[in-house]
PAPA-215761 format. One record per residue (C-alpha): residue in one letter; x, y, z. Coordinates in steps of 0.2 Angstrom, whole numbers, plus 5000, padded with zeros to 4 digits. Last residue first. Layout:
// PAPA-215761
<node kolkol="A" c1="X" c2="Y" c3="Z"/>
...
END
This chain:
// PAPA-215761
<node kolkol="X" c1="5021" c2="4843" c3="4922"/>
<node kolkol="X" c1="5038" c2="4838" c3="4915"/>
<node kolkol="X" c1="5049" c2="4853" c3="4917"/>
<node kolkol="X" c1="5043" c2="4857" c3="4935"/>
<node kolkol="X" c1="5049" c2="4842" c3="4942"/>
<node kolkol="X" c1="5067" c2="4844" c3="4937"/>
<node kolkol="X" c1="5064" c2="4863" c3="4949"/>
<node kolkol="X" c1="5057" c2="4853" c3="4961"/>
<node kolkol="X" c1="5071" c2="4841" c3="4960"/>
<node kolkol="X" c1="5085" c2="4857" c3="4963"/>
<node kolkol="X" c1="5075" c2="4862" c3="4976"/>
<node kolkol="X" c1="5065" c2="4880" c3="4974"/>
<node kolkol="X" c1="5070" c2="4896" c3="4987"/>
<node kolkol="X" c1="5058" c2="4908" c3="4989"/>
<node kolkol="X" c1="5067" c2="4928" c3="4990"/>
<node kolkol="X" c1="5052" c2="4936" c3="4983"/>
<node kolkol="X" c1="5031" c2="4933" c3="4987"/>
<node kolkol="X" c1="5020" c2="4942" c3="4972"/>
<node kolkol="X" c1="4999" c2="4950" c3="4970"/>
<node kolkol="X" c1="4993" c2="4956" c3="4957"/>
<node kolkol="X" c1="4987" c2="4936" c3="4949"/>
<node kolkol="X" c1="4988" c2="4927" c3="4966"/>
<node kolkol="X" c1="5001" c2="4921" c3="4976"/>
<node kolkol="X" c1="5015" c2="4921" c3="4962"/>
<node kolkol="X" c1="5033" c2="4917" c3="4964"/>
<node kolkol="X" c1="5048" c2="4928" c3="4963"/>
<node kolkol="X" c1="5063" c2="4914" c3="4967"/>
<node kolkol="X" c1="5077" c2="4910" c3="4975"/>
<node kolkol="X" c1="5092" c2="4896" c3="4970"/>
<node kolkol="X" c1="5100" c2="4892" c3="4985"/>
<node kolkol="X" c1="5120" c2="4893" c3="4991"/>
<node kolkol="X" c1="5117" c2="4907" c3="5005"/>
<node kolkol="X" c1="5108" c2="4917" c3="4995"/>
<node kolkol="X" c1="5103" c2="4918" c3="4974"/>
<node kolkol="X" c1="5096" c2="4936" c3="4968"/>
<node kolkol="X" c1="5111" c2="4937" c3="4956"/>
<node kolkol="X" c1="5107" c2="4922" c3="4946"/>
<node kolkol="X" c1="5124" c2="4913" c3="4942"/>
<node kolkol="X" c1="5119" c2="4896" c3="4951"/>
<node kolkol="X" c1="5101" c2="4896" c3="4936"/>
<node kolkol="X" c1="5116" c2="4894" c3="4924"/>
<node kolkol="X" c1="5119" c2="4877" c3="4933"/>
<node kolkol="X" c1="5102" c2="4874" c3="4932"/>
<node kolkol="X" c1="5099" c2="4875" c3="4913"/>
<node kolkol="X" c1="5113" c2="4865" c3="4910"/>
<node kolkol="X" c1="5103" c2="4852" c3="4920"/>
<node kolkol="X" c1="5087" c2="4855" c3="4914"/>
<node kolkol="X" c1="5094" c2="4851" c3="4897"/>
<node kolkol="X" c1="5093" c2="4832" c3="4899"/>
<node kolkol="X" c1="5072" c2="4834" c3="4904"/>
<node kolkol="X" c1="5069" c2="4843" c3="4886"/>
<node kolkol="X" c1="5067" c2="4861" c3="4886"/>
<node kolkol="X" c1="5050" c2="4862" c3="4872"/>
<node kolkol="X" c1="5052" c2="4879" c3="4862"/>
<node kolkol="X" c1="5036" c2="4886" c3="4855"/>
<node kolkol="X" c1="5036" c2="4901" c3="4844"/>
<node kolkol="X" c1="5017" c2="4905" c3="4844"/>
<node kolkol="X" c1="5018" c2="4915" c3="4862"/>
<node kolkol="X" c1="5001" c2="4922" c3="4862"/>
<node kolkol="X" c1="4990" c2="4910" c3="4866"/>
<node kolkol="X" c1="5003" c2="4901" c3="4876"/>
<node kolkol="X" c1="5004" c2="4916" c3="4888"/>
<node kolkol="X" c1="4986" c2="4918" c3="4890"/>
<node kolkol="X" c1="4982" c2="4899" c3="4893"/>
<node kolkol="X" c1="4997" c2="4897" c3="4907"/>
<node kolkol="X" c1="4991" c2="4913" c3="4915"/>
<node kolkol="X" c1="4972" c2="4906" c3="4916"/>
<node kolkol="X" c1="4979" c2="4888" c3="4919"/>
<node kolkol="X" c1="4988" c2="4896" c3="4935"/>
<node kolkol="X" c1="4973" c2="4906" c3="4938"/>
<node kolkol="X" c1="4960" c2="4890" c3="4941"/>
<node kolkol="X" c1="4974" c2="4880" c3="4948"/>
<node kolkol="X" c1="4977" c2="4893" c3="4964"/>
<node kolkol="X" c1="4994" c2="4901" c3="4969"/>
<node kolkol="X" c1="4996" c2="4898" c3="4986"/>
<node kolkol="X" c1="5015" c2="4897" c3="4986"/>
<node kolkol="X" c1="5023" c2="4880" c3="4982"/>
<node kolkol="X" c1="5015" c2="4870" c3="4971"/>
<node kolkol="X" c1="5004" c2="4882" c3="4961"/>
<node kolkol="X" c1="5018" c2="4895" c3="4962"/>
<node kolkol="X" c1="5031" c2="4882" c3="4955"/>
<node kolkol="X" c1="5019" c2="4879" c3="4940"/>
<node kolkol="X" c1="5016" c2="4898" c3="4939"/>
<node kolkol="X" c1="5036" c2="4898" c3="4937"/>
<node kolkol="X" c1="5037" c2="4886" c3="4922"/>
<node kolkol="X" c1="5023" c2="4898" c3="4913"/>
<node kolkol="X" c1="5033" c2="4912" c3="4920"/>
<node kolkol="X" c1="5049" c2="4905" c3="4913"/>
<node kolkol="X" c1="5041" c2="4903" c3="4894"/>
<node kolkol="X" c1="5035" c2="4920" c3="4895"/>
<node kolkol="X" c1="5053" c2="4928" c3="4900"/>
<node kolkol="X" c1="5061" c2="4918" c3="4885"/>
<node kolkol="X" c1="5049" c2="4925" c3="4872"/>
<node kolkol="X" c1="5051" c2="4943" c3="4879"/>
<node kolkol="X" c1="5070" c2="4940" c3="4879"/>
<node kolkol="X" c1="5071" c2="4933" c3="4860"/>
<node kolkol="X" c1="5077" c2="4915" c3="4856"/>
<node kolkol="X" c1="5090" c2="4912" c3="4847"/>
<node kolkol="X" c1="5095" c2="4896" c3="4835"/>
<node kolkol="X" c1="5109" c2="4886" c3="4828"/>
<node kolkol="X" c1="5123" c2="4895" c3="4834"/>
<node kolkol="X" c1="5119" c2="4889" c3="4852"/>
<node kolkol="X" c1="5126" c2="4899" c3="4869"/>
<node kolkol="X" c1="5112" c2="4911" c3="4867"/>
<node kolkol="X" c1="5102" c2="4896" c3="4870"/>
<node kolkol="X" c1="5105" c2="4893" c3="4887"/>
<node kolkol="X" c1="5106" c2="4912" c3="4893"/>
<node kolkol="X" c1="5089" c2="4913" c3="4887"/>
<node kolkol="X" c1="5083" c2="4898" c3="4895"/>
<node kolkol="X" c1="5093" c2="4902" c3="4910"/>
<node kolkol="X" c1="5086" c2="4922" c3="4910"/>
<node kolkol="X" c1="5067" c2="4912" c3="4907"/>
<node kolkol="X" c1="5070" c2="4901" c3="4922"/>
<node kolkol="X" c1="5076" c2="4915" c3="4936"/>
<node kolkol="X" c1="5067" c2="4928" c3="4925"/>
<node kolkol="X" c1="5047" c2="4924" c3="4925"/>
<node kolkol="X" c1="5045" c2="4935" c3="4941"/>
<node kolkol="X" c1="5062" c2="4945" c3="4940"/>
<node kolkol="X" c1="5051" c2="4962" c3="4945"/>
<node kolkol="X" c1="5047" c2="4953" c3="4963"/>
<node kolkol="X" c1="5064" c2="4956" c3="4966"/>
<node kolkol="X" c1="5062" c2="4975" c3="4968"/>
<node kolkol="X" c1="5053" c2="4973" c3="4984"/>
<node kolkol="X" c1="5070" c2="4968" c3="4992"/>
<node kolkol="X" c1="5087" c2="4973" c3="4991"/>
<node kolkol="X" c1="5084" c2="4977" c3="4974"/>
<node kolkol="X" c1="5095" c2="4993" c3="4973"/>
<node kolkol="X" c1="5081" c2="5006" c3="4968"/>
<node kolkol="X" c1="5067" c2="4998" c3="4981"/>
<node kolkol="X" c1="5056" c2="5011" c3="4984"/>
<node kolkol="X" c1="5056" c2="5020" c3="4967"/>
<node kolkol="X" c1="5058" c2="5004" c3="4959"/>
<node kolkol="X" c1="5043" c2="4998" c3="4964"/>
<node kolkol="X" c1="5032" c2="5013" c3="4958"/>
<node kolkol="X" c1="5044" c2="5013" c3="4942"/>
<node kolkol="X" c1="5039" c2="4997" c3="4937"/>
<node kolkol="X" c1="5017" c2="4997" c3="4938"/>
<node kolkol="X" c1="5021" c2="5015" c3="4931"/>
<node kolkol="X" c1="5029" c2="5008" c3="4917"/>
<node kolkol="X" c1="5015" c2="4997" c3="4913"/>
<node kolkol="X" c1="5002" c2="5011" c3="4917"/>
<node kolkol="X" c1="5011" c2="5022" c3="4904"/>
<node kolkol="X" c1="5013" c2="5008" c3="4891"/>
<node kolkol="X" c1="4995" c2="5005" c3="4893"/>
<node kolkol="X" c1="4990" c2="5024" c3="4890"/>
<node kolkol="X" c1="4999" c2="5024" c3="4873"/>
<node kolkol="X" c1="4992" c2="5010" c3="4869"/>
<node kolkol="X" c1="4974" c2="5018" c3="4867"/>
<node kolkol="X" c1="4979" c2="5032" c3="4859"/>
<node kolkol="X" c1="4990" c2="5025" c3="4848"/>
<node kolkol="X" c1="4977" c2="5014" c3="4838"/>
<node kolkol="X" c1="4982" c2="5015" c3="4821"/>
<node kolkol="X" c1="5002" c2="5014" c3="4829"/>
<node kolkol="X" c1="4996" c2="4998" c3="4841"/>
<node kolkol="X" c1="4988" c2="4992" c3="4824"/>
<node kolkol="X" c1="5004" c2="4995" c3="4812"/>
<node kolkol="X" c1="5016" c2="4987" c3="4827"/>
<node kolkol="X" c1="5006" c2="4971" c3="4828"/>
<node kolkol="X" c1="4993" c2="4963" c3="4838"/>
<node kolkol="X" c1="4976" c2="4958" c3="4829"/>
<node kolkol="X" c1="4962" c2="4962" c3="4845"/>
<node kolkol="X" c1="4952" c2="4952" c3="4855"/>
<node kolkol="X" c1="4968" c2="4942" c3="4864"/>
<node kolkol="X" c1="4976" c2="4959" c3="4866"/>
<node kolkol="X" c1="4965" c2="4970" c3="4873"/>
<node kolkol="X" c1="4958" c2="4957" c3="4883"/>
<node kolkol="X" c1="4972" c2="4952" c3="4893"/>
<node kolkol="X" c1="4978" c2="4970" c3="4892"/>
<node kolkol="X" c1="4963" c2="4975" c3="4901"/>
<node kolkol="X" c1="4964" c2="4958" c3="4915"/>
<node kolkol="X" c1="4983" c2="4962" c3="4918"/>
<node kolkol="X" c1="4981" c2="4978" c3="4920"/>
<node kolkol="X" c1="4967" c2="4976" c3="4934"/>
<node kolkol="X" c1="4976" c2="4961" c3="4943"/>
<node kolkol="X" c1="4991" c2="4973" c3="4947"/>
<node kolkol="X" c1="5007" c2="4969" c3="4955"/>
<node kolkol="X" c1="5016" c2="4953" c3="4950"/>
<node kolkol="X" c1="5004" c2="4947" c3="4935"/>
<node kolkol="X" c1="5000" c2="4963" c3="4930"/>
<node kolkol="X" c1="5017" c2="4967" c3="4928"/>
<node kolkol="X" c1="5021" c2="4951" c3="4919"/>
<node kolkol="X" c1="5009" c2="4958" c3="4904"/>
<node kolkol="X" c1="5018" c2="4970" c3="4902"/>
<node kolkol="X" c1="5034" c2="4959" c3="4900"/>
<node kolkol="X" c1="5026" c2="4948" c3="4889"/>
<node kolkol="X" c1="5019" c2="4963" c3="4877"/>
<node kolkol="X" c1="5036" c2="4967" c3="4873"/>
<node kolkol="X" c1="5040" c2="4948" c3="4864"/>
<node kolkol="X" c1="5024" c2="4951" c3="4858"/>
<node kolkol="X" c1="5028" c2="4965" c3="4847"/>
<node kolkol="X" c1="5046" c2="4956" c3="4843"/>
<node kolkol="X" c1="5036" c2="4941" c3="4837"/>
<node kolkol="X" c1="5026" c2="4954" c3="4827"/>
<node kolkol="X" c1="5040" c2="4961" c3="4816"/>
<node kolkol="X" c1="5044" c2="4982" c3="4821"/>
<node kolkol="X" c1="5046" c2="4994" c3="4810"/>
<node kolkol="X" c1="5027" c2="5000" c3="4813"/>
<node kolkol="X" c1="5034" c2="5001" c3="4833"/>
<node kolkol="X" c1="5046" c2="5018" c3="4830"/>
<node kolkol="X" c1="5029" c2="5026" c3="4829"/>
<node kolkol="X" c1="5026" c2="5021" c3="4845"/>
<node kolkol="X" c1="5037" c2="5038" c3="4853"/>
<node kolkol="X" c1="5044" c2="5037" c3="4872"/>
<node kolkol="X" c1="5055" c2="5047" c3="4875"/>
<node kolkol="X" c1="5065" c2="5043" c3="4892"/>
<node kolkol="X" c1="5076" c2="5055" c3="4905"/>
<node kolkol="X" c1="5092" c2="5060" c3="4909"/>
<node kolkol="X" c1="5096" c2="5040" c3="4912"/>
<node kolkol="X" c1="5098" c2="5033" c3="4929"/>
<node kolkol="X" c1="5114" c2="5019" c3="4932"/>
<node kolkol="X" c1="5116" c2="5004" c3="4942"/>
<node kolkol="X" c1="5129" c2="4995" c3="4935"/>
<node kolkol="X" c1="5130" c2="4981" c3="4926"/>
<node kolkol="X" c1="5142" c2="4961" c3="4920"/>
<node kolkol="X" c1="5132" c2="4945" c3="4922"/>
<node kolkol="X" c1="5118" c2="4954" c3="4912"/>
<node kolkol="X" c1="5112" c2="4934" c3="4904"/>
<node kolkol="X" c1="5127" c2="4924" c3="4905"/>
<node kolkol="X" c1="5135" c2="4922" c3="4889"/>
<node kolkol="X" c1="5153" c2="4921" c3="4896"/>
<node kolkol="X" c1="5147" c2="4937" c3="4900"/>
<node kolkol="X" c1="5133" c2="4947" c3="4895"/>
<node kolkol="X" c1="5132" c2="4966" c3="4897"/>
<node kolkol="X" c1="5123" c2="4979" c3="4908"/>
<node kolkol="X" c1="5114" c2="4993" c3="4913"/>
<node kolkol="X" c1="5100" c2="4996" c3="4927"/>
<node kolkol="X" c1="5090" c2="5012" c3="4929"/>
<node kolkol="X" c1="5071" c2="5004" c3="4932"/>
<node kolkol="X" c1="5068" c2="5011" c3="4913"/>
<node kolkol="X" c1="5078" c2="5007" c3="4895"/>
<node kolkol="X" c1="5074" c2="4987" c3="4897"/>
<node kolkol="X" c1="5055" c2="4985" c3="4902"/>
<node kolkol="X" c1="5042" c2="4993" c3="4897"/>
<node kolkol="X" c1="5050" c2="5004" c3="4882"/>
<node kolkol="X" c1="5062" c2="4991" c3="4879"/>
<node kolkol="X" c1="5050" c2="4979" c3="4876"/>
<node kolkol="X" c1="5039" c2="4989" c3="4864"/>
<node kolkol="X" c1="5054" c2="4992" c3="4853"/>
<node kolkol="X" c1="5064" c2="5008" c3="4848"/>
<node kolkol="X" c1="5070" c2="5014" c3="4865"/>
<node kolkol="X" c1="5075" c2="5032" c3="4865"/>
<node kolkol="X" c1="5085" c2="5032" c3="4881"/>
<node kolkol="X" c1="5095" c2="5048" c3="4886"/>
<node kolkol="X" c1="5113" c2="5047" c3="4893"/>
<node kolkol="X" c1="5123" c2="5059" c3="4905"/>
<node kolkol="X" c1="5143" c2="5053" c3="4907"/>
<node kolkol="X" c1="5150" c2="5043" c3="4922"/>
<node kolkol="X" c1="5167" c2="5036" c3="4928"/>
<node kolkol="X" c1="5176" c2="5047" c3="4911"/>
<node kolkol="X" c1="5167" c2="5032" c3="4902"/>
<node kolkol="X" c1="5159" c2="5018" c3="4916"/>
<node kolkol="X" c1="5141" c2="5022" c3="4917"/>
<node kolkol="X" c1="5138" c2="5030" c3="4899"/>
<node kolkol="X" c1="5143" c2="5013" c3="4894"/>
<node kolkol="X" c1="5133" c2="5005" c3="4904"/>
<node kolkol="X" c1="5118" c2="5014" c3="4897"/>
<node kolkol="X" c1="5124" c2="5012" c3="4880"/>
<node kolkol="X" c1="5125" c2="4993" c3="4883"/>
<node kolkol="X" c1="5108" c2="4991" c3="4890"/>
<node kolkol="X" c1="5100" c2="5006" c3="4880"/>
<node kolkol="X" c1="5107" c2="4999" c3="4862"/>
<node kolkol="X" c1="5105" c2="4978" c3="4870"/>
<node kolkol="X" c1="5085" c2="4980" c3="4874"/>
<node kolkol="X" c1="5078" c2="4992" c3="4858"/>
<node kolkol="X" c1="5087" c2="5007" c3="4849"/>
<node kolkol="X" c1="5091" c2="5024" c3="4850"/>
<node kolkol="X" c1="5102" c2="5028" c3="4868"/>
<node kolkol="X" c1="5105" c2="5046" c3="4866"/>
<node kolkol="X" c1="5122" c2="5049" c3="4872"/>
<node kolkol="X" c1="5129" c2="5064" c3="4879"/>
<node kolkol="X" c1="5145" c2="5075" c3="4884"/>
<node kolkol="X" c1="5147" c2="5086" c3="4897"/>
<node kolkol="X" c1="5159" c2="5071" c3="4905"/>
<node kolkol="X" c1="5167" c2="5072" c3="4889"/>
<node kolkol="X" c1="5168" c2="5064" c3="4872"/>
<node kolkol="X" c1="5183" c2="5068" c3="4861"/>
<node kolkol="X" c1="5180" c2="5059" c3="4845"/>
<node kolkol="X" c1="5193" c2="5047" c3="4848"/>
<node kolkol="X" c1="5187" c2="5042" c3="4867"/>
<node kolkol="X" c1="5170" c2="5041" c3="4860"/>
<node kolkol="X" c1="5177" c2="5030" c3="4847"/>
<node kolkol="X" c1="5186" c2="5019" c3="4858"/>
<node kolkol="X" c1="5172" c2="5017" c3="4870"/>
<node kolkol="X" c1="5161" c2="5010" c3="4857"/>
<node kolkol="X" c1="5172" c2="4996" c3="4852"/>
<node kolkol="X" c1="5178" c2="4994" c3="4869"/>
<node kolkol="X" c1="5162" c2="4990" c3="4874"/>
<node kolkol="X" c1="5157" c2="4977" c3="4859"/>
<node kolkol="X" c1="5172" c2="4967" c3="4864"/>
<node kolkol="X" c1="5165" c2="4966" c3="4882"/>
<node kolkol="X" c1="5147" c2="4961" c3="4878"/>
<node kolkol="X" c1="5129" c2="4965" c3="4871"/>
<node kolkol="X" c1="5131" c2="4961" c3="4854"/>
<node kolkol="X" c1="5125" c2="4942" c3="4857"/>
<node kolkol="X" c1="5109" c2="4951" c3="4859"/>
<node kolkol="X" c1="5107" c2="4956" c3="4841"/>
<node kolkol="X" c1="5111" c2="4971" c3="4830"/>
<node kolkol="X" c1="5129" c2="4976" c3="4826"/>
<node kolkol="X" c1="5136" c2="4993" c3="4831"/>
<node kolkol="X" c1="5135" c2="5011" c3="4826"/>
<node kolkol="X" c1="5141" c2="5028" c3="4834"/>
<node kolkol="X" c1="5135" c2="5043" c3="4827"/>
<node kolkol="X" c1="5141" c2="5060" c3="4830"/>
<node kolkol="X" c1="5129" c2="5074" c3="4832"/>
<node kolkol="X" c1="5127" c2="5084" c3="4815"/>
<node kolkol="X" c1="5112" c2="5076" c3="4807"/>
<node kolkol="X" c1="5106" c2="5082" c3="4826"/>
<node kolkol="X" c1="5100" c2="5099" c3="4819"/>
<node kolkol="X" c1="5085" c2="5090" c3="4812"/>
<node kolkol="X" c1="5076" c2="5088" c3="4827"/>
<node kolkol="X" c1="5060" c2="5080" c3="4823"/>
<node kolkol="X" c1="5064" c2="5071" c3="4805"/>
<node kolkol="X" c1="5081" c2="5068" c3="4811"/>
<node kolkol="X" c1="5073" c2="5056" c3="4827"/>
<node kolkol="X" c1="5061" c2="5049" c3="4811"/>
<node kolkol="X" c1="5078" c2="5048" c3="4802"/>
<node kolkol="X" c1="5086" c2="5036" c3="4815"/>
<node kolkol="X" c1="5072" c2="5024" c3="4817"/>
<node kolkol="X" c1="5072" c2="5014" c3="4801"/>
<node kolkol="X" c1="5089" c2="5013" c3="4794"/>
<node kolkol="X" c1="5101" c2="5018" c3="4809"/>
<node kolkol="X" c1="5089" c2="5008" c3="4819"/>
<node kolkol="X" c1="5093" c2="4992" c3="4809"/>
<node kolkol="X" c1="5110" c2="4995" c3="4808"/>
<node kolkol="X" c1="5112" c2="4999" c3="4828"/>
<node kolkol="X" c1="5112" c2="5014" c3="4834"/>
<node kolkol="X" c1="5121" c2="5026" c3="4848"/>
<node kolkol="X" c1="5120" c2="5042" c3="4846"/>
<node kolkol="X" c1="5133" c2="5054" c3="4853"/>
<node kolkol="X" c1="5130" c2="5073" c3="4856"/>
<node kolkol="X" c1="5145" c2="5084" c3="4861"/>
<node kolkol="X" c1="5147" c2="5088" c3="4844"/>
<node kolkol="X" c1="5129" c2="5096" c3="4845"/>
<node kolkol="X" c1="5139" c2="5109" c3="4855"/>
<node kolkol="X" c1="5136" c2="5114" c3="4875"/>
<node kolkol="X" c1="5122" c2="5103" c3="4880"/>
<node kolkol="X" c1="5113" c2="5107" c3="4892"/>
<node kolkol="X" c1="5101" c2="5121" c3="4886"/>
<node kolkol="X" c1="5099" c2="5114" c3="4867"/>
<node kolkol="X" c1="5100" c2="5097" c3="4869"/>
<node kolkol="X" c1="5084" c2="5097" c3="4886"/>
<node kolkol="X" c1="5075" c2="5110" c3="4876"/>
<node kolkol="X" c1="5076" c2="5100" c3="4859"/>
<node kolkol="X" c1="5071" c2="5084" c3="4871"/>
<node kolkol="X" c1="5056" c2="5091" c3="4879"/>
<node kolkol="X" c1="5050" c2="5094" c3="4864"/>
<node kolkol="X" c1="5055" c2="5078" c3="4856"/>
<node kolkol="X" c1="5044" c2="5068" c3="4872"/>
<node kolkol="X" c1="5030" c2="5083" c3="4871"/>
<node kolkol="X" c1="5026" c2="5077" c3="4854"/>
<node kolkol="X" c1="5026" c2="5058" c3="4857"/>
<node kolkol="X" c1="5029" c2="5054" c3="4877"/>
<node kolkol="X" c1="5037" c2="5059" c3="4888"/>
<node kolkol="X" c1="5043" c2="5049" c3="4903"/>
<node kolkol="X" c1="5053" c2="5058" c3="4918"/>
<node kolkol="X" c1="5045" c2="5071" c3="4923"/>
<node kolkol="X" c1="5029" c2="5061" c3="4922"/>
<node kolkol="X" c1="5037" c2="5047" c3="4934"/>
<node kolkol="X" c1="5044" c2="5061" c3="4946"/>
<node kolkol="X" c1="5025" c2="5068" c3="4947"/>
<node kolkol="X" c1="5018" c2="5050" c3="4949"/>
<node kolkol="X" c1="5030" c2="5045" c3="4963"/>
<node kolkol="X" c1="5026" c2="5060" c3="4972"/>
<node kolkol="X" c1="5007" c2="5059" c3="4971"/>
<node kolkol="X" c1="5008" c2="5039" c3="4979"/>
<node kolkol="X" c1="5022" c2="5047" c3="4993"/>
<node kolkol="X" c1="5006" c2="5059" c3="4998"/>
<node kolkol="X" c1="4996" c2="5048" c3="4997"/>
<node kolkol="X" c1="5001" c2="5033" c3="5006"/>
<node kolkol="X" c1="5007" c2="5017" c3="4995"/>
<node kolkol="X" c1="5000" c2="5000" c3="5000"/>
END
């Protein structure tokens, strides 16, 4: 329960914090133009598919940034890692960046990760912006101020903790978008539902089970969306507000994550096939409703309610077979919430309501993967 008072200011730091649409780009030409000293000083940081598609709507608003510097890497999670780092960091180091400098973050998950953590570590902290590009990064991956890498392909082994300037948020960026990266995003909204708000979970439920789902029709219908992205960022920032550090509330965030980060850990190690974040996270909260079932309270009726949603949506089915789990559980050892040499959970109660720090056996875990 929040009081008042704190309730009003968390929601006036949230809305000076997200923008969105034509108040985002004027709040950001204010923001370039007052604080920072030369469009030199402006980095942005793309990917080849943002540079094509997402980088001249940002020109088409603020056209004196065709002077900024931009910094290009390759797209795709397995981007996201040391080698990448230093490629970035050596050319802000060549083209002079300073602690006055900038970067604007334009892109989806591993552009706002890596640039974030980036901005971080360079001269021991520089000021960034977000412009995330897909719905998941506008949820999920550019807010709740954390930045990081992958390591020995270890899901966000190596981060900091690290607040952006502030956020735009623009769904026009979203019609360049494929479906499965559409849904991917719509996983991780609809996990904050599940962890802290049956209403949402129930609107977007509906929203997106009636309705054709794709980044044309959220675009057509931006009104609308517009508002759930808002709650579903509100539904983060509220628990990160008290809990920036994760020493506690916070945790509930990773529901879906202790599996989901080792299925996606697990296959980022193969060649022969990826699996995207939003993806991963619903196939680990499908496995982790199971555990919530057994363990927590959670009843069949809305365990079978979450299960049917998720699977309804997520039409790129991987099965885990049971010689996998294995691997999977020794990358599940890496995940930073673990204590005192046991494996601990986000679990479920109830849909909107979610119990952290639960440790799962190893054979419960085994279990799980064949009920």
């Amino acid at each position: 329960m929040y009081h008042a008072n704190a309730y009003n200011m968390q929601m006036k730091k949230i809305d000076n914090f997200v923008f969105f649409s034509d108040k985002a780009y004027e709040k950001l030409k204010i923001y370039l133009l007052h604080q920072v000293e030369s469009v030199k000083e402006i980095f942005i940081l793309v990917d080849h598919f943002t540079k094509k598609y997402c980088l001249p709507i940002l020109f088409h608003h603020l056209s004196f940034l065709k002077k900024s510097n931009i910094i290009q890497i390759k797209p795709g999670e397995h981007e996201k890692n040391i080698d990448t780092c230093i490629q970035i960091c050596n050319y802000l180091e060549k083209y002079k960046c300073t602690r006055k400098s900038l970067i604007l973050n334009l892109g989806g998950g591993v552009i706002t990760d890596i640039g974030g953590f980036i901005a971080s570590i360079f001269k021991r902290g520089i000021r960034f912006i977000n412009i995330p590009t897909t719905l998941l990064g506008m949820v999920d991956a550019s807010i709740g101020y954390k930045t990081g890498i992958n390591f020995n392909c270890i899901k966000n082994e190596i981060g900091s903790f690290y607040s952006p300037e502030f956020l735009i948020i623009d769904i026009s960026f979203l019609k360049t978008l494929s479906k499965k990266e559409i849904i991917s995003g719509i996983f991780e909204m609809l996990k904050h539902g599940l962890i802290a708000d049956k209403q949402f979970w129930m609107d977007l439920k509906e929203n997106v089970i009636k309705n054709k789902i794709d980044g044309i029709n959220i675009y057509q219908n931006k009104t609308e969306w517009n508002n759930l992205i808002y709650r579903s960022i509100i539904i983060k920032q509220k628990i990160v507000y008290n809990d920036p550090k994760e020493k506690g509330l916070r945790k509930i965030l990773n529901f879906g994550h202790t599996i989901g980060h080792a299925i996606e850990s697990f296959f980022l190690s193969k060649k022969e096939y990826k699996i995207l974040h939003g993806i991963a996270i619903a196939m680990g909260m499908i496995y982790e409703s199971i555990i919530s079932y057994k363990i927590n309270g959670l009843s069949m009726d809305e365990y079978k309610e979450i299960k049917s949603v998720l699977s309804f949506l997520n039409y790129e089915k991987k099965e885990i077979s049971h010689s996998e789990v294995d691997n999977l559980f020794s990358i599940m050892k890496h995940d930073k919430k673990n204590e005192k040499n046991q494996i601990q959970f986000s679990l479920l109660k109830k849909i909107g309501q979610c119990s952290y720090n639960c440790p799962v056996s190893y054979p419960l875990i085994k279990e799980i993967f064949g009920f």
